[in-house]
C-alpha positions in Angstrom: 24.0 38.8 -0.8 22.1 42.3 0.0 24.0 43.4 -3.4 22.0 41.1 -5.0 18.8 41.4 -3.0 16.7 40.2 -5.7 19.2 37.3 -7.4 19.5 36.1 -3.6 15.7 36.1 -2.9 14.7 34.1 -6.2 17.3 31.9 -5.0 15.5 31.2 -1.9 12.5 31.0 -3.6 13.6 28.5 -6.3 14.4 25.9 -2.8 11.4 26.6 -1.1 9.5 25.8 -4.1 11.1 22.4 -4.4 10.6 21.2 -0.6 7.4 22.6 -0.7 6.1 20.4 -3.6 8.5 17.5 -2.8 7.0 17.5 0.9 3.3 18.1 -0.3 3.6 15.4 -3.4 5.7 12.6 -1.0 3.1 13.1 1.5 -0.3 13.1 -0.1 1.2 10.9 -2.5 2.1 8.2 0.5 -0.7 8.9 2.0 -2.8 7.7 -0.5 -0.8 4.7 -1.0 -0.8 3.7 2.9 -4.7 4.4 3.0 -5.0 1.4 0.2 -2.5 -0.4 1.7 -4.5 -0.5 4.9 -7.8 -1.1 3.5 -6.4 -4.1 1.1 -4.3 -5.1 4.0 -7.5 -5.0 6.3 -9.1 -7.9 3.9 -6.2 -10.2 3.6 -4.7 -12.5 6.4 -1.0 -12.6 6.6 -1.0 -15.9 5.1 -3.6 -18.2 3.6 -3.7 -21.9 3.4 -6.1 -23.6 0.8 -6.0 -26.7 -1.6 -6.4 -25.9 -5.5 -7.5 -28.4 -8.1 -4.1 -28.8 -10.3 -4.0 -31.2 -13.1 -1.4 -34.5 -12.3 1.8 -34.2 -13.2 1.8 -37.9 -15.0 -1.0 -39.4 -16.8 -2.9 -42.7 -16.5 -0.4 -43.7 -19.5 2.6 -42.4 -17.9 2.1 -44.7 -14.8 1.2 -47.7 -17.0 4.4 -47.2 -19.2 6.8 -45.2 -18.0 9.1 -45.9 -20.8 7.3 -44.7 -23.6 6.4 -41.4 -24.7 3.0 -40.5 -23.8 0.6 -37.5 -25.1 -2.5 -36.8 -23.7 -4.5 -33.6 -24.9 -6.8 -32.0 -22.9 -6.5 -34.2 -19.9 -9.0 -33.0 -17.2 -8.4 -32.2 -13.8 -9.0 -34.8 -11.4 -12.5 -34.4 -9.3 -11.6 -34.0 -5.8 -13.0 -32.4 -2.9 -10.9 -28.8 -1.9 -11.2 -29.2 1.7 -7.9 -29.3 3.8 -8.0 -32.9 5.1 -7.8 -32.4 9.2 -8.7 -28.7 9.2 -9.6 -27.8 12.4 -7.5 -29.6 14.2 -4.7 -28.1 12.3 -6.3 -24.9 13.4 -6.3 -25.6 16.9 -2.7 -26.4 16.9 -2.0 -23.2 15.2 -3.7 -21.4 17.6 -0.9 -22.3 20.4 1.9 -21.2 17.9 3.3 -18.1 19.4 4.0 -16.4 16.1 0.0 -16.5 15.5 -2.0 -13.9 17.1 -5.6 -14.7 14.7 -6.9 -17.9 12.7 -9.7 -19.2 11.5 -10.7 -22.0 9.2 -13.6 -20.8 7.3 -15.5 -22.2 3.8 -15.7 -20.6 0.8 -17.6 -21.0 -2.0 -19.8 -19.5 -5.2 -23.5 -19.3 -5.3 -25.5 -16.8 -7.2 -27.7 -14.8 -5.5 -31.2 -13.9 -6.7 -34.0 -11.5 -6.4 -37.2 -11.8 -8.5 -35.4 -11.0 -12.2 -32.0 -10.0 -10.9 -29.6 -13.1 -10.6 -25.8 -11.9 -9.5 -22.6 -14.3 -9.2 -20.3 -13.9 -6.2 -19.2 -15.9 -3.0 -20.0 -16.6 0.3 -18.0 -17.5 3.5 -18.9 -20.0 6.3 -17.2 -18.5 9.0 -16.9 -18.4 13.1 -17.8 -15.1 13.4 -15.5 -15.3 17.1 -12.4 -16.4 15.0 -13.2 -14.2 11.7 -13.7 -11.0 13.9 -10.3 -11.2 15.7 -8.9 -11.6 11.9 -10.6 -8.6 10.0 -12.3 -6.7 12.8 -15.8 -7.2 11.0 -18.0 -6.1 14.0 -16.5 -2.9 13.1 -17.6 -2.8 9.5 -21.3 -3.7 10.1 -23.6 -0.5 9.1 -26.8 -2.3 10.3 -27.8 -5.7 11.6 -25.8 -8.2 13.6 -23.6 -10.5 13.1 -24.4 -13.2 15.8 -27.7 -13.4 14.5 -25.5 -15.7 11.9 -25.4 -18.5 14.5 -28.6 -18.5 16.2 -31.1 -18.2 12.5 -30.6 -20.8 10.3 -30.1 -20.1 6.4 -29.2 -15.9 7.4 -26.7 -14.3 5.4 -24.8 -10.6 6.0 -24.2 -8.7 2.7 -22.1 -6.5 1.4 -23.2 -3.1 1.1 -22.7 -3.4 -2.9 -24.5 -6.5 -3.2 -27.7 -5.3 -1.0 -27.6 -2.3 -2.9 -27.6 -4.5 -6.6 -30.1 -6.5 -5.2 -32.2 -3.9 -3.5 -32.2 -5.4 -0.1 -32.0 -4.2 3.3 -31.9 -5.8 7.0 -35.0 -8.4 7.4 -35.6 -9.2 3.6 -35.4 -12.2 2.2 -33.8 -13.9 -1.2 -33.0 -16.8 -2.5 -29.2 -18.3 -3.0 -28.4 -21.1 -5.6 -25.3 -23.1 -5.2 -23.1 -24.7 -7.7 -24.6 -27.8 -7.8 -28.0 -26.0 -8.4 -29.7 -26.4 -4.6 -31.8 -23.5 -3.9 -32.3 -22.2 0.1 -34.1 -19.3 0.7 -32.3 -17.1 3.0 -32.5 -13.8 5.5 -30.3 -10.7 5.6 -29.9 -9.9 9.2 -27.1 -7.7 8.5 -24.9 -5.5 5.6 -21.2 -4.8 6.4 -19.0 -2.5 4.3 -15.0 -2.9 3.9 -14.2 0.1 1.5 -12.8 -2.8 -1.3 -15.3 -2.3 -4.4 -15.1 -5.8 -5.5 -15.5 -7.8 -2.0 -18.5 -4.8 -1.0 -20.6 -6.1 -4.3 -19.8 -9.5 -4.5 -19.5 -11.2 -1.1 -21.6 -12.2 2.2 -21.0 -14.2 5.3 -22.9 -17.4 6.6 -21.8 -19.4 9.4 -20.0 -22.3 9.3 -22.6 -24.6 9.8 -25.2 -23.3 7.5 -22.7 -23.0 4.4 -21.5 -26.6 4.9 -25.4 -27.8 4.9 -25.6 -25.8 1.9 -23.3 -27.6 0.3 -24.0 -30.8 2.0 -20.7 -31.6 3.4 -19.8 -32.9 6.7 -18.5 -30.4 9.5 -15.2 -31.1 9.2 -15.3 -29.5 5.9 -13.4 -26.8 5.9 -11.3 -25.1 2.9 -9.8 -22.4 3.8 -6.8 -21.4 6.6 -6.7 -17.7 7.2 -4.0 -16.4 9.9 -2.9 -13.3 11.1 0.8 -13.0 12.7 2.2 -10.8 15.6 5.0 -10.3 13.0 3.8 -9.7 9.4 6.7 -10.1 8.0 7.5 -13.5 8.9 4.7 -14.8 6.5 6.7 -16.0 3.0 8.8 -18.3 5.7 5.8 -19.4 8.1 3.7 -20.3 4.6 6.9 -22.2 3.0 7.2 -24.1 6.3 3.2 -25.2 6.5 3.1 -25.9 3.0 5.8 -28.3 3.7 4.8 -29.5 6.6 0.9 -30.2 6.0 1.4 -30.6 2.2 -1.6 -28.0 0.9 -1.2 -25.1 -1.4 -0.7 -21.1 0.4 -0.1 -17.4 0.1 1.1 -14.6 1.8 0.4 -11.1 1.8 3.0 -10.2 -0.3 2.1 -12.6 -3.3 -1.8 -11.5 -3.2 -0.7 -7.8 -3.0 2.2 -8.0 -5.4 0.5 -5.8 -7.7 -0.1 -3.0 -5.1 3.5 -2.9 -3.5 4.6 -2.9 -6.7 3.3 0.2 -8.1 3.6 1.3 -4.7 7.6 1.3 -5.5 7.3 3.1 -8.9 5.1 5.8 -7.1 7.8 6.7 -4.8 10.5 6.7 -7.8 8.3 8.7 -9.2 7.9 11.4 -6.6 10.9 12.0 -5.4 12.2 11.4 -9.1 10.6 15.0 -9.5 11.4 16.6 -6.5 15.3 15.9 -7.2 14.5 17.3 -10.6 13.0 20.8 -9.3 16.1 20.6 -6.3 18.8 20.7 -9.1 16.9 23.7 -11.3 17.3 25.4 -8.0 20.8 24.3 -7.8 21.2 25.6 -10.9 19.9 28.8 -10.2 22.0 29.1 -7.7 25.0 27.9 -9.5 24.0 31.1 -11.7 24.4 33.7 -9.1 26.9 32.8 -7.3 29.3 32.5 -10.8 28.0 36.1 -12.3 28.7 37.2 -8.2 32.0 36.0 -8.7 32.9 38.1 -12.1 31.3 40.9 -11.0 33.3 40.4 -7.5 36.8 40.2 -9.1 38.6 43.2 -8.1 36.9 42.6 -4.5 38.4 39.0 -4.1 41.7 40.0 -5.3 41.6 42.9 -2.6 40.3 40.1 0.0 43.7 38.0 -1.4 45.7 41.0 -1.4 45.1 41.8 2.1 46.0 37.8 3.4 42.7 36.1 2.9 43.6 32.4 2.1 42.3 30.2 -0.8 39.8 28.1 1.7 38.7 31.9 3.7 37.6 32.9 -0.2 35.9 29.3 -0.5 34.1 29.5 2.6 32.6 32.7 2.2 30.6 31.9 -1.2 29.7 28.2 0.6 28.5 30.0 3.3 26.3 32.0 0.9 24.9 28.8 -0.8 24.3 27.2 2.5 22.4 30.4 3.7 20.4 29.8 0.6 19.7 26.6 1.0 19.3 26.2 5.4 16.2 29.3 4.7 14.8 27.8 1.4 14.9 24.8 3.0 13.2 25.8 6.2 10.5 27.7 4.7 10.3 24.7 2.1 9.5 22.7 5.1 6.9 25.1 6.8 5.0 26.1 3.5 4.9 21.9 2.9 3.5 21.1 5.9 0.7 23.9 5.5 0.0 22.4 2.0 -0.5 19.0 3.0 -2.6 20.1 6.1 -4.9 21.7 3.9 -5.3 19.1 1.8 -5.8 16.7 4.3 -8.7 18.6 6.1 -10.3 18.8 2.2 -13.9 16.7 2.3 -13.1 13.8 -0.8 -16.2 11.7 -1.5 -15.7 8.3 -3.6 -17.8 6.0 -5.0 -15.2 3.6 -5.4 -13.4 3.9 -1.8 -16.8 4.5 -0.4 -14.7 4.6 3.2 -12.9 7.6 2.0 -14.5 11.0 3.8 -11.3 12.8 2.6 -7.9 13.0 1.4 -5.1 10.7 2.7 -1.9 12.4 3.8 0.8 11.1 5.7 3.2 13.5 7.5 6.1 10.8 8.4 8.8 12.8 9.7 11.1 10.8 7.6 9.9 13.1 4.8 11.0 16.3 6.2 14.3 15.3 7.2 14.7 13.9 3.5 13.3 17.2 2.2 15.8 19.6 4.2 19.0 17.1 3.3 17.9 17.0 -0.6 18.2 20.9 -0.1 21.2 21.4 1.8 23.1 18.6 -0.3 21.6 20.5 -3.9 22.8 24.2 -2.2 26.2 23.2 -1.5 27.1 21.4 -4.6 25.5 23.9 -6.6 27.9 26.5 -4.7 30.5 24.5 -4.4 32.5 24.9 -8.6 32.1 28.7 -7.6 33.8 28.9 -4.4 36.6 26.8 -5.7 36.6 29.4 -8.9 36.5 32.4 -6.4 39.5 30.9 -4.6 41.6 30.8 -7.3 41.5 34.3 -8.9 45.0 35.6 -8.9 45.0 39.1 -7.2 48.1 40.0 -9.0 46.8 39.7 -12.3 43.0 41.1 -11.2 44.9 43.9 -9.2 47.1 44.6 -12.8 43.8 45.0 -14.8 
């Protein structure tokens, strides 16, 4: 190895160059993903229970004459109400479940909200702010205001910080709110929250309960919406099979309204580590290199080594050991010169318009990465010296020896 100073020290280089970018890409990388995760996450119960307006399976026709083939075009949904018939008391039995640690039954709806010329679509939620709190931890996104002003001022709204900033309102202003069946209220923001997700920041507002329900002049059972957070995320898809069953409405879970971001959050890490094997194994390579021009230049040394009663697995071990030298210090510096990377990126200042609670750049430094990093370059050393060990240990010294 000090023979071939330089070969040996590109070597090392070539596998410190791959952990370092495989650590620094896998991290930021993740990180990034895990900080959208957590802010889509944040926004979505674990499962959601809700009724949807479905056209019937079997016509008017159908039911008069089953026996004769019926066609219908354009048959229109039926008109019903998309409340969950017994709502809250289905919420107050959920509430002793044991697998539920937040619920709350909430109403939402679509109104456009208006400002002198500016009219803008987007939704608003009757909530109880002491069950929707516990569920997406709103207190904690408020930037000015309150929300229990929502319970004790009739016709008040809290806006997103999107939608005050389309329509030019702050705290104390007033505006007016049109529903879908065209009744106008004039309301009061006492409050602007932000959540970080673009599309909820400039479109939607909370109201309680009460005063969305009178809104849409519907009794105060009305609810239409289930929202539940478990102790156990993962035992949503069962939990919202079993309720569907069981109370006969429509649901979701986290996974199916995300199924778009953990998706893509699977083809990211393909990706990444995709490339990191793919600079491991041009290391390999390079190391293959060496160690096979070592071994031709090293005839007449092996054969003396032979010669003198060093065995076929003695010759073996001692160019492995040279590839795992290579690798163990590539590997380890890989590791340091990674984390230093990714710690500097992370302390970088990253200002969004788009993830406006992003104040700079998401790294995550799982250890999972490192010991993944340090195996990928032992494993990609060792093969790589492995076809020349077994080549050194089978020179014949007699033959070498003969010229």
């Amino acid at each position: 190895m000090r023979a071939r100073l330089k070969q040996t020290i590109i070597a090392t280089v070539g596998v410190t160059f791959g952990i370092t970018v495989f650590i620094f890409m896998v991290s930021f990388i993740q990180g990034s993903n895990d900080f959208v995760k957590a802010v889509a996450f944040e926004q979505s119960p674990h499962l959601r229970l809700y009724n949807e307006v479905q056209t019937s399976p079997q016509s008017v026709l159908d039911k008069a004459d089953p026996h004769v083939i019926n066609i219908v075009a354009h048959e229109k949904p039926k008109d019903i109400l998309l409340n969950l018939k017994d709502g809250r008391q289905i919420v107050q039995q959920l509430q002793q479940d044991p697998r539920v640690a937040a619920i709350s039954g909430s109403v939402n709806t679509q109104v456009f909200y208006r400002l002198g010329s500016s009219t803008i679509n987007g939704t608003i939620n009757g909530i109880r702010f002491e069950e929707e709190n516990p569920l997406f931890h709103l207190q904690a996104k408020l930037l000015e205001g309150s929300f229990q002003e929502l319970s004790t001022l009739p016709n008040s709204l809290v806006l997103g910080v999107g939608l005050a900033k389309r329509l030019n309102v702050k705290t104390g202003d007033r505006i007016e709110l049109t529903t879908e069946k065209g009744n106008n209220f004039s309301v009061k923001v006492v409050g602007i929250f932000k959540t970080g997700m673009t599309d909820i920041d400039k479109q939607q507002s909370y109201a309680s309960l009460n005063t969305v329900q009178r809104f849409l002049e519907v009794p105060a059972s009305y609810i239409t919406d289930i929202k539940i957070k478990l102790h156990d995320m993962e035992l949503a898809p069962e939990m919202s099979r079993e309720l569907q069953d069981k109370y006969g409405f429509h649901g979701s879970d986290w996974k199916q309204d995300n199924a778009a971001l953990l998706e893509g959050d699977s083809l990211r890490k393909m990706i990444v580590y995709g490339v990191a094997i793919t600079i491991l194994l041009v290391a390999g390579f390079g190391i293959f290199n060496i160690l096979t021009m070592m071994i031709y230049e090293k005839m007449k040394d092996i054969a003396i080594l032979k010669a003198m009663g060093f065995s076929d697995s003695d010759i073996r071990w001692i160019f492995l050991v040279q590839a795992l030298i290579i690798g163990i210090a590539g590997a380890l510096m890989g590791l340091v010169f990674g984390f230093l990377v990714a710690y500097g990126i992370s302390k970088m200042p990253y200002h969004s318009d788009v993830m406006i609670t992003l104040d700079h750049l998401p790294v995550s430094f799982s250890m999972v990465y490192y010991v993944t990093g340090f195996t990928f370059g032992i494993l990609t050393t060792t093969l790589a010296g492995y076809l020349p060990s077994r080549k050194a240990a089978n020179v014949d010294p007699i033959t070498i020896l003969r010229g």
